[in-house]
TORDRENDREN-551261 format. One record per residue: z, x negated, y negated of N, C-alpha, C in turn. Coordinates in steps of 0.001 Angstrom, whole numbers, padded with zeros to 6 digits, always signed. Each point is the difference from the previous one (the first is absolute). Example, Ala and Ser with C-alpha at 12.3 -4.5 7.8 and 13.67 -1.06 7.14 Angstrom:
<recs>
+007800-013190+005690+000000+000890-001190+000000-000900-001200
-000720+000350-001050+000060-000820-001190+000730+000770-001090
</recs>
This chain:
<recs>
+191900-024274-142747-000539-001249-000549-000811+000356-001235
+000262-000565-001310-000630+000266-000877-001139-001176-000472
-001254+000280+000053-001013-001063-000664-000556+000155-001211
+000010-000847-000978-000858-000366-001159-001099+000179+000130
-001346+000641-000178-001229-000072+000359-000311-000869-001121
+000499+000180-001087-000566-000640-000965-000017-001675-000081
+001230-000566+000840+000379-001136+000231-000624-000489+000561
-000953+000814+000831-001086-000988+001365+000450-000457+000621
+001492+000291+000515+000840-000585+001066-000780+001096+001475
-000428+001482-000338-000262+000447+001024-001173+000458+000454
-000981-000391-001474-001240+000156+000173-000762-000416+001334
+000314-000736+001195-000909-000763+001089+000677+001515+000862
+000854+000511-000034+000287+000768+001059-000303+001590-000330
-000370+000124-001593-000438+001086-000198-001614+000211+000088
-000606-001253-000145-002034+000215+000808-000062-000292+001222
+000953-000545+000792+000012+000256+001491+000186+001542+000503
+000956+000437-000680-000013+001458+000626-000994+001172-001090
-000667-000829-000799-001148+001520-000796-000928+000210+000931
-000390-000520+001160-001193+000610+000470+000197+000848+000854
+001060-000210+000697+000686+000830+000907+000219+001536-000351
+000643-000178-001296+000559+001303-000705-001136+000616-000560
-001088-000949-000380-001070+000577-000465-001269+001067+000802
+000648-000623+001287-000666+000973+001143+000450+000782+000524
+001568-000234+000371+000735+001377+000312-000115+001090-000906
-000428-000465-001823-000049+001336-001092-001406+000193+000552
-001183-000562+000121-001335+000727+000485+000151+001120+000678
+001044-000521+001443-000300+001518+001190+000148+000319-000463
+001562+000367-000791+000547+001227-000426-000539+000740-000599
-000959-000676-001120-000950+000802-001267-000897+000490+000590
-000381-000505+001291-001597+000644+000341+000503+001213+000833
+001614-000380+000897+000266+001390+000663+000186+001273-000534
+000543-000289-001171+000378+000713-001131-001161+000805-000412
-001101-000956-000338-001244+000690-000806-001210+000765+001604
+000584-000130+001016-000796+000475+001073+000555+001594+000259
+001442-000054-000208+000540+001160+000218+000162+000798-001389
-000311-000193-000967-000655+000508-001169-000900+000686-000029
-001099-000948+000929-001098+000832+000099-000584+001176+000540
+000843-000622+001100+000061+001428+001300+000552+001619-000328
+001231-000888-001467+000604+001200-000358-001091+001197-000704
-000751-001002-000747-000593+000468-000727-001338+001251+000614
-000737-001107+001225-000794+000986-000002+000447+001301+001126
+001484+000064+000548+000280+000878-000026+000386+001355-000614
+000267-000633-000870-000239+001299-001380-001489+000414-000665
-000995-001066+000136-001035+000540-000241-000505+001048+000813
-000250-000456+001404-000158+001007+001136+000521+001107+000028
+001476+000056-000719+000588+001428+000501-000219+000624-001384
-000407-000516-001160-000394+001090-001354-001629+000113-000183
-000600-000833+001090-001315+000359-000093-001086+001101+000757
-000948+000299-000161-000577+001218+000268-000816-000177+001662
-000459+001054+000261-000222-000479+001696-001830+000049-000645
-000320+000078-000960-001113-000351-000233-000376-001516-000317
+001274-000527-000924-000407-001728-000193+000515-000590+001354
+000924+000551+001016-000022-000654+000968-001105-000144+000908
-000909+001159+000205-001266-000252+000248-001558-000908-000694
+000959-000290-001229-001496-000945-000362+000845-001499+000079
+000951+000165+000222+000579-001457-000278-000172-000344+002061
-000381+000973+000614+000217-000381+001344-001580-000373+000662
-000698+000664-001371-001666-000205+000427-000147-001604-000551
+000899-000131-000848-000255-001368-000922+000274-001194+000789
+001050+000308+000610+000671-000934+000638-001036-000298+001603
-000470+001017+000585-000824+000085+001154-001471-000730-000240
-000134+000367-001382-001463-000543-000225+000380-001683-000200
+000778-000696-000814+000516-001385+000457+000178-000743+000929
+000938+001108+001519-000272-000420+000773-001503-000171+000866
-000934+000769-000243-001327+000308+000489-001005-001696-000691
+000460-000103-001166-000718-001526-000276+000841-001005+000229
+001311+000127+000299+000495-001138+000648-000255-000153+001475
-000155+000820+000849-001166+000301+001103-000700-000731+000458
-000849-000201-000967-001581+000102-000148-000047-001454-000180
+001095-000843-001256-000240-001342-000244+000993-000629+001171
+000857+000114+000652+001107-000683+000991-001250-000221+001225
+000069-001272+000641-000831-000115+001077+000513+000361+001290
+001407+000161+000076+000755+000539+001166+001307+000829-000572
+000352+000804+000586+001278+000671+000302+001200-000797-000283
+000757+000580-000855+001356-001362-000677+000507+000128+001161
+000902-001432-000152+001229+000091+001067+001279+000395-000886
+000685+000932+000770+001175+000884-000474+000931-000672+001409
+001713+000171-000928+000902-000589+000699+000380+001103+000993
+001119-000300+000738+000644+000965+001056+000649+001057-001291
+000608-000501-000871+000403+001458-000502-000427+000944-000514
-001103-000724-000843-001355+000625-000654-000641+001196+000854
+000123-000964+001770-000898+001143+000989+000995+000978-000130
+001311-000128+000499+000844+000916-000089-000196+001087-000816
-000230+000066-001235+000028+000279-001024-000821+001358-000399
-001622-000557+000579-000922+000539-000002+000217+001089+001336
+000291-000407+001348+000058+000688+000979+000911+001129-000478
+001433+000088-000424+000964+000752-000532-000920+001440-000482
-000441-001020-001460-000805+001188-001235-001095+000925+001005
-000819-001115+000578-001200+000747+000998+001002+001031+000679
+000514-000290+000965+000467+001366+001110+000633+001330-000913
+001026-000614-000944+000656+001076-000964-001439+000771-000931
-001197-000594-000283-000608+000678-001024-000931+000748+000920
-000147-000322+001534-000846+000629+000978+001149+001366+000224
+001254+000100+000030+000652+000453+000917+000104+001305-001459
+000028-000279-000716+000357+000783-001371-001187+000784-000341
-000983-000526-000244-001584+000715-000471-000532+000656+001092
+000371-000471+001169-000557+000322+001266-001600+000338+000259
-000608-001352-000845-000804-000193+000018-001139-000655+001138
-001360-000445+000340-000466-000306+001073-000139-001408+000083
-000470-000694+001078-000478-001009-000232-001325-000442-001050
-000794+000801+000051-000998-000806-001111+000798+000491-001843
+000401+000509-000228+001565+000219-001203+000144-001258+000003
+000626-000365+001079+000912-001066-000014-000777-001471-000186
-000997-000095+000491-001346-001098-000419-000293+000103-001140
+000040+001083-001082-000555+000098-001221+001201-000619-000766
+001787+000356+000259+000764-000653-000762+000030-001064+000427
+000187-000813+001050-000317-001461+000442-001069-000749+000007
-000154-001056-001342-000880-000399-000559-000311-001383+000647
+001199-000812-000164+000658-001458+000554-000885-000003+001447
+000890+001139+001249+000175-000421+001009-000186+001099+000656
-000652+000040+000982-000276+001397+001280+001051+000848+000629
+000057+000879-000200+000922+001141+000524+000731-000454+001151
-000798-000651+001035-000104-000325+001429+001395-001125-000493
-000345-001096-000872+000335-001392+000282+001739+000568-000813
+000065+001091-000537+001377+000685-001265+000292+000271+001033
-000250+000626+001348+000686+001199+000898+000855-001329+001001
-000758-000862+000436+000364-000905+000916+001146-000768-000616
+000034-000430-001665+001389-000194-000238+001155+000651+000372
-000586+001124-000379+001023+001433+000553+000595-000275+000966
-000223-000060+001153-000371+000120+001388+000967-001439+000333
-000422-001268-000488+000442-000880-000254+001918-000195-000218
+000211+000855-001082+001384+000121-000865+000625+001213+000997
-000348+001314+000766+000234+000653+001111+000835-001131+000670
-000813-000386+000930+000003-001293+001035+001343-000745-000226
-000221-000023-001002+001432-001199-000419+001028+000807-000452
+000307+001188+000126+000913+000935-000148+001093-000179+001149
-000950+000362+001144+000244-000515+001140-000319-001258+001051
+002025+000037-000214+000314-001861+000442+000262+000372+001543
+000219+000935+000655+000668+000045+000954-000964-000752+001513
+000676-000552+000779-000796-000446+001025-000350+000487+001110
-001380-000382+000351-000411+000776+001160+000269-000278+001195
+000718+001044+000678+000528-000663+001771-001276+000230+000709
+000272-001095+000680-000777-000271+001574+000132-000817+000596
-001041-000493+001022-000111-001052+000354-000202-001677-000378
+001162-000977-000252+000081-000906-000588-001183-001066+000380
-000365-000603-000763-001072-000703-000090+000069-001616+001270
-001211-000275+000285+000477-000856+000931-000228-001342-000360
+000847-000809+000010+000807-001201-000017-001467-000449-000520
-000014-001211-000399-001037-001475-000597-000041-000688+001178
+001036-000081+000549+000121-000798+001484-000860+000619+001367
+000260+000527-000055-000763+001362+001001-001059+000367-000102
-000406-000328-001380-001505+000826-000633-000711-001207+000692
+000605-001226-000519-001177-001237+000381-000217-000128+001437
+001162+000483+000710+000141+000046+001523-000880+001020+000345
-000614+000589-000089-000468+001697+000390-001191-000672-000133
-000442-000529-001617-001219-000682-000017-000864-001075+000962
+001206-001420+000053-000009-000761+001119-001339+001074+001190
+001672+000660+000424-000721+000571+001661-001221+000346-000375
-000084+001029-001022-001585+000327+000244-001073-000368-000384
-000066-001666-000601-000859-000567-000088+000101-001179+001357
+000704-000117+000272-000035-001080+001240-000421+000455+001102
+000471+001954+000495-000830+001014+000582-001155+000804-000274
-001134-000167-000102-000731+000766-000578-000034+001227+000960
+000182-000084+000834-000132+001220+001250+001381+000771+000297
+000973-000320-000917+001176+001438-000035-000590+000282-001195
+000943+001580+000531-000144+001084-000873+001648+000080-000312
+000004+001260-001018+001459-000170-000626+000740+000468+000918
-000143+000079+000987+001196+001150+001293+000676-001752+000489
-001071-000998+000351-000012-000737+000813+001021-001474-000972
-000645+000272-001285+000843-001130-000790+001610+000967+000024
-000154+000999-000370+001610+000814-000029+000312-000434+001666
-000035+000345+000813+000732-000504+001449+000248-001793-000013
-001210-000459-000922+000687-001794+000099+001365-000081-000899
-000278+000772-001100+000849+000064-000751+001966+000325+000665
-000325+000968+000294+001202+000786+001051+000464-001190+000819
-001299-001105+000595+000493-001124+000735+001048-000663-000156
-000212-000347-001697+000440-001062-000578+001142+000405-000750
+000348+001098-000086+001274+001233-000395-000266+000221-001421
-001155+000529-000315-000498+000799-001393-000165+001384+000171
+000594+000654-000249-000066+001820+000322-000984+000225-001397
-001401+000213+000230-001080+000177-000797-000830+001058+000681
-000243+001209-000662-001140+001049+000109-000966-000454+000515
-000691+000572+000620-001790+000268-000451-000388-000295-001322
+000242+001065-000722-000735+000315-001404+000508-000959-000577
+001014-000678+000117+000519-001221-001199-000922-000698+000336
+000116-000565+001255-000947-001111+000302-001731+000361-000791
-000215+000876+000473-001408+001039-000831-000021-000764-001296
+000964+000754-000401+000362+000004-001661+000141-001890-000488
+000205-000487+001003+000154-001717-000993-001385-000741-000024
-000579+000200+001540-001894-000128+000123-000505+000347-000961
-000140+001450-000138-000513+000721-001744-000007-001053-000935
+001323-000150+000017+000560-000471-001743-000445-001551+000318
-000280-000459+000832-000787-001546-000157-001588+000201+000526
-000008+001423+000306-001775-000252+000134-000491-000540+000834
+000540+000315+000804+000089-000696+001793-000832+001174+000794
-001036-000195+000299-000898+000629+001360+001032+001042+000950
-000001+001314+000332+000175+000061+001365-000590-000637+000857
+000653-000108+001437-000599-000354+001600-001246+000003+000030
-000384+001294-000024-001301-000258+000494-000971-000512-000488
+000082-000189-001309-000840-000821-001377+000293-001767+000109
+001133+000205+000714+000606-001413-000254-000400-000741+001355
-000188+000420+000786+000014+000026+001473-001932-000547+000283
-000651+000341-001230-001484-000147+000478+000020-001683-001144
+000526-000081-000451-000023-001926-000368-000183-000996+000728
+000617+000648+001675-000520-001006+000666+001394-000904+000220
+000139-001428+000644+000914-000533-000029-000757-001212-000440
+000859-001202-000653-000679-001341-000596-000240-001175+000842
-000601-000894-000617-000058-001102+001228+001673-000537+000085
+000736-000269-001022+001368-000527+000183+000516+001020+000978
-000350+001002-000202+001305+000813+001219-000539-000081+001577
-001639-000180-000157-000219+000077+001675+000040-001585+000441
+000183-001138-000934-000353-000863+000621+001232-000277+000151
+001184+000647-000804+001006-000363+000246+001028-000145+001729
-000852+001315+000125+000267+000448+001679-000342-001333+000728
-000824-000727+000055-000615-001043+000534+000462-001461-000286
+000733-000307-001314+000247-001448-000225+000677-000458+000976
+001210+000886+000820+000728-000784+000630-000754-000458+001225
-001312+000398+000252-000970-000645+001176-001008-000654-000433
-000043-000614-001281-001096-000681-000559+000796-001333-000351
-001094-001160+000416+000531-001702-000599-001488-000218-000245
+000448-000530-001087-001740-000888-000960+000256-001161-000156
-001110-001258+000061+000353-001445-000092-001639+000017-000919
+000246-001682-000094-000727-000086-000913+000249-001563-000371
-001001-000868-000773+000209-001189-000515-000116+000005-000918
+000474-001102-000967-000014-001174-001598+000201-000982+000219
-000858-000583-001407+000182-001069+000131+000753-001107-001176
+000352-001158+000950+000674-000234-001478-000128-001748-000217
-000263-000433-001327-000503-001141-000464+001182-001298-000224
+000182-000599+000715+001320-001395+000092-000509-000598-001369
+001183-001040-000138+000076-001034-001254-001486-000821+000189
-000546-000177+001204-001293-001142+000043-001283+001056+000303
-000078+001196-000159-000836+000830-000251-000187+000347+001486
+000885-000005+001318-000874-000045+001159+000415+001991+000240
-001251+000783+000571+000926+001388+000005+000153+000559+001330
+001634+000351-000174+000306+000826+001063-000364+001482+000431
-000022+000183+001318-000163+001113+000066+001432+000866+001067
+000984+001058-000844+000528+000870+000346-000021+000889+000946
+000400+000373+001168-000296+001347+000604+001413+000782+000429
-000064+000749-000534+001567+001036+000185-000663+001471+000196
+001096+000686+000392+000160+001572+000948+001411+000092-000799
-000697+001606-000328+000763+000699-000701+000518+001861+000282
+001099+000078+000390-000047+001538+000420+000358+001182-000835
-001042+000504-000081-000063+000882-001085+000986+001430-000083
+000497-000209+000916+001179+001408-000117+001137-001154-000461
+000149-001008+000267+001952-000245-000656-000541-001533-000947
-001347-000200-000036-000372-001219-000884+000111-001457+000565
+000788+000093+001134+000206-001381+000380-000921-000620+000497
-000157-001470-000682-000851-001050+000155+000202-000898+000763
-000958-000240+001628-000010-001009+000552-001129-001301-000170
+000308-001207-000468-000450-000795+000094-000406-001219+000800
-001450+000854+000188-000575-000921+001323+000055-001288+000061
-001103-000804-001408+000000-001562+000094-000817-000395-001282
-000508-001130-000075-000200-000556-001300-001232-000758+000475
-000786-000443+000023-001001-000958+000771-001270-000317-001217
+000106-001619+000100-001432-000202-000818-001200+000831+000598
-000341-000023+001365-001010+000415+000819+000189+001238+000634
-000397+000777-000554+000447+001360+001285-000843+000690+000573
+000027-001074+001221-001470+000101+000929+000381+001657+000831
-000871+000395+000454+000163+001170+001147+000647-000326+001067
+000464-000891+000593+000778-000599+000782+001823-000374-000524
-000001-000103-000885+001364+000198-001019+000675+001301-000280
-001321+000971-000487+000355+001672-000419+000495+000466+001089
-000569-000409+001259+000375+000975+001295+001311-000572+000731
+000125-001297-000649+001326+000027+000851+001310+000462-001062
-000826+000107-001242+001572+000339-001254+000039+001581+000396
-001074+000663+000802+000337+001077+000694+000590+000649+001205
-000065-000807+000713+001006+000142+001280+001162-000763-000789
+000396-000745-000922+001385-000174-000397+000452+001421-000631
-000870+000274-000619+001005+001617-000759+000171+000956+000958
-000917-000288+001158+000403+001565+000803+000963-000518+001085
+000596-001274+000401+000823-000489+000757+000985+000661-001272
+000141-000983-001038+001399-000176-000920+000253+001956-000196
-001176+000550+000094+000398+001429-000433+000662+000917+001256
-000059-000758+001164+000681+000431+001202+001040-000364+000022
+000405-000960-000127+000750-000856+000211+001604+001143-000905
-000703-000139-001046+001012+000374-000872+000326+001612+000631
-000908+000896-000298+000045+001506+000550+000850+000990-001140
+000145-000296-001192+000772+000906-001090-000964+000677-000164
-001544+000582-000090-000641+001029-000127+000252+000768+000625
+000618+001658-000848-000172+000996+000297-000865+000672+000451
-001286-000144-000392-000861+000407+000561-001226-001309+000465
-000889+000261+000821-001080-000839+000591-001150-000166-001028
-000139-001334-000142-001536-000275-000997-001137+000457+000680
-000778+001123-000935-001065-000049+000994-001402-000211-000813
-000198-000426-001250-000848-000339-000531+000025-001274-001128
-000744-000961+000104-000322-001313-001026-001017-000109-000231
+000313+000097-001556-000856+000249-001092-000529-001598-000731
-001081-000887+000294-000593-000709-000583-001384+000029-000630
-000083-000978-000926-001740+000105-000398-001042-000667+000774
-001136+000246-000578-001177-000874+001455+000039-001106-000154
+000614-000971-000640+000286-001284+000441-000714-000436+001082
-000814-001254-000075-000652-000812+001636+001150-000649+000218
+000997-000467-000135+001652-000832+000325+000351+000925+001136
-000110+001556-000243+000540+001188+000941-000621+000093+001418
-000704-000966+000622-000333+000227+001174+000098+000996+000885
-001042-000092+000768+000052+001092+001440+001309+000007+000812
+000285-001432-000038+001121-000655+000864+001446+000810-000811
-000033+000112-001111+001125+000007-000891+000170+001862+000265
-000634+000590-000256-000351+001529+000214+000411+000229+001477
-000103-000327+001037-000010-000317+001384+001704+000174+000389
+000603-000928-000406+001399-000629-000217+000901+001653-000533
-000432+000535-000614+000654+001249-000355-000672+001383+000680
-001242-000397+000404-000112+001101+000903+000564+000283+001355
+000007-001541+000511+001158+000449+001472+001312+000841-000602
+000656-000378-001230+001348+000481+000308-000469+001506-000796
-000729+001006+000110-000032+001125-000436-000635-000265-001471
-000147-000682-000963+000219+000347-001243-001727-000162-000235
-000166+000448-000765-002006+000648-000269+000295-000372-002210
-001090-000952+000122-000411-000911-000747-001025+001109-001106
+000497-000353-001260-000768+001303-000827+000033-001121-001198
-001853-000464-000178-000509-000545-000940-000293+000696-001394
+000193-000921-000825+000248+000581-001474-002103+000211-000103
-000168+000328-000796-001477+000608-001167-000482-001709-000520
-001078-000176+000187-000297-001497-000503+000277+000174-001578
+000591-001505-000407+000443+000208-001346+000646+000621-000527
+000820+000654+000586+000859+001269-000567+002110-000926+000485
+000171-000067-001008+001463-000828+000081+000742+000758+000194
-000306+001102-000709+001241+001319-000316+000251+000570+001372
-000899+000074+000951+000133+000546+001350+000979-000359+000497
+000263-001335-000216+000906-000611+000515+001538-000043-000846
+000286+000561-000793+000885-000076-001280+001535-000515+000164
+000115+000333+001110+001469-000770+000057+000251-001191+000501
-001032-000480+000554+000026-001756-000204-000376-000137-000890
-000830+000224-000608-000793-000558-001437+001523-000032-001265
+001021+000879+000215+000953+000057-000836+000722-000854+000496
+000310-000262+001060+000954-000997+000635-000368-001421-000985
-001583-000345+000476-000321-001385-000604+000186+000136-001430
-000177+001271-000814+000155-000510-000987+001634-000388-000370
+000882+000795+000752+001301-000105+000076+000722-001234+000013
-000601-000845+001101+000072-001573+000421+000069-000897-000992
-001617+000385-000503-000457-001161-001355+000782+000411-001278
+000711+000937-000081+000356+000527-001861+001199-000818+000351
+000999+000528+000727+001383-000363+000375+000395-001680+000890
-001126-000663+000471+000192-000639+000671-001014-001301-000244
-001260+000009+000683-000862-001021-000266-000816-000692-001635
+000284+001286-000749-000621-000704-001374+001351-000590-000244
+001025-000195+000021+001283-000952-000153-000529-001492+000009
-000245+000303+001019+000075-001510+001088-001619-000870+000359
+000410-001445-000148-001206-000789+000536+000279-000183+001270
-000681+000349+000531-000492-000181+002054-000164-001332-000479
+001233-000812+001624-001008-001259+000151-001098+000121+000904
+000438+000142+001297-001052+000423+000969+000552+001314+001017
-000203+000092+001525+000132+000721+000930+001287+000251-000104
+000813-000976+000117+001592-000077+000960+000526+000769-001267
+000054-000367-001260+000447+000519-000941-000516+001522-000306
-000715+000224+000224-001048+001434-000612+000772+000992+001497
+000336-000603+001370+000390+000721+001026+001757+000253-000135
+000799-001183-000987+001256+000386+000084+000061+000824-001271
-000460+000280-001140+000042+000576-001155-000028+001577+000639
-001484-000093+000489+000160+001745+000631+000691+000837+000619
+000707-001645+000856+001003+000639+001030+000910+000489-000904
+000587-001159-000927+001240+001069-000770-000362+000757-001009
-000998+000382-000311-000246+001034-000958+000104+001282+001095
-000994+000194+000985-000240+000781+001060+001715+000265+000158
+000784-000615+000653+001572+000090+000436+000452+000948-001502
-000332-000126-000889+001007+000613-001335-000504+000985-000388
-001932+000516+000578-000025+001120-000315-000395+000865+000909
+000477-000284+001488+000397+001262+000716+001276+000157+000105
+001265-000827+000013+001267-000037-000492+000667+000652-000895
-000404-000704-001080+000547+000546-001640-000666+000587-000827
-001376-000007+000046-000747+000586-001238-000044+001059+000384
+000202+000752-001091+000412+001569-000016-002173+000273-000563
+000094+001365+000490-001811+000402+000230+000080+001479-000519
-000643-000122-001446-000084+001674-000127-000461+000791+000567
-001354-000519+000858-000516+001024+001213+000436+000334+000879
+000955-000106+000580+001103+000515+000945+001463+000141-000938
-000248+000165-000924+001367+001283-000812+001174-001462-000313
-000926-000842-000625+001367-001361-000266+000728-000636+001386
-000598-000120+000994+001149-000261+001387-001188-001550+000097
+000811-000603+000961-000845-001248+000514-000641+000348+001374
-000822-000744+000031-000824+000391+001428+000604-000283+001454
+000773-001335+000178+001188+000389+000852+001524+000316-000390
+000674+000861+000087+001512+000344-000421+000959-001018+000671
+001193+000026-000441+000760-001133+000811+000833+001096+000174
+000204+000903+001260+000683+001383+000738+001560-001017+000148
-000307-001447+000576+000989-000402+000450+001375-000005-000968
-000520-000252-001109+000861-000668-001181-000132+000990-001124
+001673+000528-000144+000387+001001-000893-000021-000469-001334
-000724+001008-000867-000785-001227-001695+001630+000371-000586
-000053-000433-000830+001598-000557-000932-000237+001076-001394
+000752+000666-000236+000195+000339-001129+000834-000185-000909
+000903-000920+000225+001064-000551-000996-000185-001394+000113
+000463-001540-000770+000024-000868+000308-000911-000332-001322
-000021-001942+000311-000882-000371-001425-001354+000105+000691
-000827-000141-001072-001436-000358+000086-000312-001365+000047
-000847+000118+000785-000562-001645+000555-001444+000245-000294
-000566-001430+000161-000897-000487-000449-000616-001003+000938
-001506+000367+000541-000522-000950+001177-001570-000584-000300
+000217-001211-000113-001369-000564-000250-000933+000177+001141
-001009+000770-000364-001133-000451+001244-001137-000622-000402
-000178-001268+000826-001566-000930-001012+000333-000719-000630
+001917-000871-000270-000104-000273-000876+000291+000464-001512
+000082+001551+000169+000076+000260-001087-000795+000949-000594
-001294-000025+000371-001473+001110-000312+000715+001014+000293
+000527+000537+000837+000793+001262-000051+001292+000098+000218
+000713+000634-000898+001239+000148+000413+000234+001854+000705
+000856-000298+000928+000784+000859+000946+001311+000262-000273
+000193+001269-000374+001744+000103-000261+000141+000873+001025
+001728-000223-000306+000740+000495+001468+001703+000490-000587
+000493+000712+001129+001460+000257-000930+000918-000669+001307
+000682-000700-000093+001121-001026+000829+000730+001372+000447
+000044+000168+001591+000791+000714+000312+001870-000220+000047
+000631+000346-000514+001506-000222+000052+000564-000003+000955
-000192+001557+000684+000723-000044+001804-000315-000619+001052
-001372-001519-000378-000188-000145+000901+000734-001321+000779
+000609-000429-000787+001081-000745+000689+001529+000210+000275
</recs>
């Protein structure tokens, strides 16, 4: 293709490409004039005298000595740079066979120590080859190993390795050793004087502990009710005694022989209640205390003023009112007694409870849950809560 420059037919495509060309001629000139130079003062060096190489080496040392002096820190030099220096260092140590403080007097920059460790460094990476042994143990396993021995404070590593073996993990001693270490985990016997917490000892006990307790709650015409429910603190389930404007001592004691009839009656406790936990309440009568002492169970009053003693009713009510009663205007009794009932029905039923590991407080053993099928949708209240469910397919 031949162009006219003069025509200005190609002038737009010849200053599009000058800058380009104008920089590719830079490298070249500067590579050009770099290896010029090099040429050069290689010929100086080799026609010059070993006397100007000594003042040109004092000259050059004394520069570095006030560049020293004005730098507030130590430059940063690249990986090849270190390279570089480590190389010259070992070859000019290995050649002069000179000492270490020699070697501090030619190293102006940087410490003998910090030149050698490059060394040492570039060694290292000589060699790629890998080291056999024993393969490292799993992420899965590590957290498992951990688990046990924080949930045990009283094994030792013999004892987590035999749980281990239980559960079909073929794990050492010393591994096990070795993963404690590396998270900074106590041996036994260090671990072992912590003591155990209130969650773990009281845990032993919930399934023989029920706490009750009252609230109250304010209808559309301001009149207020008063609540009394039993609650069992190993599986959460809430029985609801009664609702009463008045809740004379003569009322409390008979909503107590109803729970310990209805709690016979039924008989799904695994184990026997043997302690109820209320506050000093005057509602709590002699009579009411009485009623649970015939059937075995020993009455353990909360700390005056102290709510928290009591904490898992106190969560219940607040449970009630978030999800349930701030919804809704109470008209009176009859209404405030069927609301609870079906709230009560949906959350020992269906409501799933993080304090017992997401499960509901009674299971339905009878009825196999669905894992295929659509999703459904169940009003309870009306609507204040919805309940989903999955439509079983096989079951018709």
């Amino acid at each position: 293709v031949v162009c006219n420059y003069s025509s200005g037919a190609c002038r737009p495509l010849v200053q599009a490409l000058r800058p380009a060309y104008a920089w590719t001629m830079h490298i070249y000139v500067y590579l050009v004039l770099h290896i010029f130079r090099l040429l050069l003062e290689l010929l100086y060096d080799k026609g010059s005298s070993a006397q100007q190489k000594d003042l040109e080496i004092l000259l050059l040392r004394h520069q570095l000595r006030i560049l020293q002096r004005k730098l507030p820190q130590s430059p940063r030099v690249s990986n090849w740079e270190k390279g570089i220096l480590a190389v010259l260092a070992a070859q000019f140590r290995r050649c002069s066979k000179i000492t270490g403080r020699k070697l501090d007097e030619a190293l102006l920059l940087f410490k003998p120590d910090t030149v050698l460790r490059w060394h040492r460094q570039l060694v290292r990476g000589k060699w790629t080859f890998r080291r056999v042994g024993r393969p490292r143990v799993g992420a899965e396993l590590e957290q498992l190993i951990v688990w046990l021995a924080t949930e045990n404070p009283r094994w030792g590593y013999s004892k987590i390795e035999g749980e281990l073996l239980k559960l079909g993990y073929h794990v050492s001693r010393s591994s096990v050793r070795n993963v404690l270490r590396r998270r900074k985990i106590r041996p036994s016997p260090k671990r072992s004087r912590q003591g155990s917490t209130w969650r773990s000892f009281l845990g032993h006990y919930a399934g023989q502990m029920v706490a009750c307790d009252f609230f109250t709650i304010e209808t559309i015409r301001l009149q207020t009710l008063y609540v009394l429910f039993f609650i069992e603190l190993g599986t959460r389930r809430v029985h609801l005694a009664g609702c009463t404007g008045h809740p004379t001592g003569v009322w409390v004691t008979q909503q107590a022989r109803n729970f310990v009839w209805d709690s016979q009656d039924v008989g799904d406790q695994k184990v026997p209640v043997r302690f109820l936990i209320h506050d000093r309440d005057a509602k709590f009568t002699f009579s009411f205390n009485t009623v649970f002492e015939a059937e075995g169970i020993e009455a353990v009053l909360t700390p005056y003023r102290s709510p928290k003693a009591n904490a898992f009713a106190q969560r219940w009510v607040r449970t009630v009112r978030e999800e349930c009663l701030d919804h809704l205007l109470i008209i009176g009794e009859r209404h405030l007694r069927r609301v609870l009932a079906e709230y009560v029905e949906y959350y020992n039923h269906r409501r799933a409870h993080q304090g017992i590991g997401q499960r509901v407080p009674i299971p339905l053993a009878e009825r196999r849950l669905a894992t295929s099928g659509r999703v459904h949708c169940r009003d309870v209240l009306g609507g204040v809560i919805h309940d989903y469910y999955r439509a079983d397919t096989h079951a018709a």
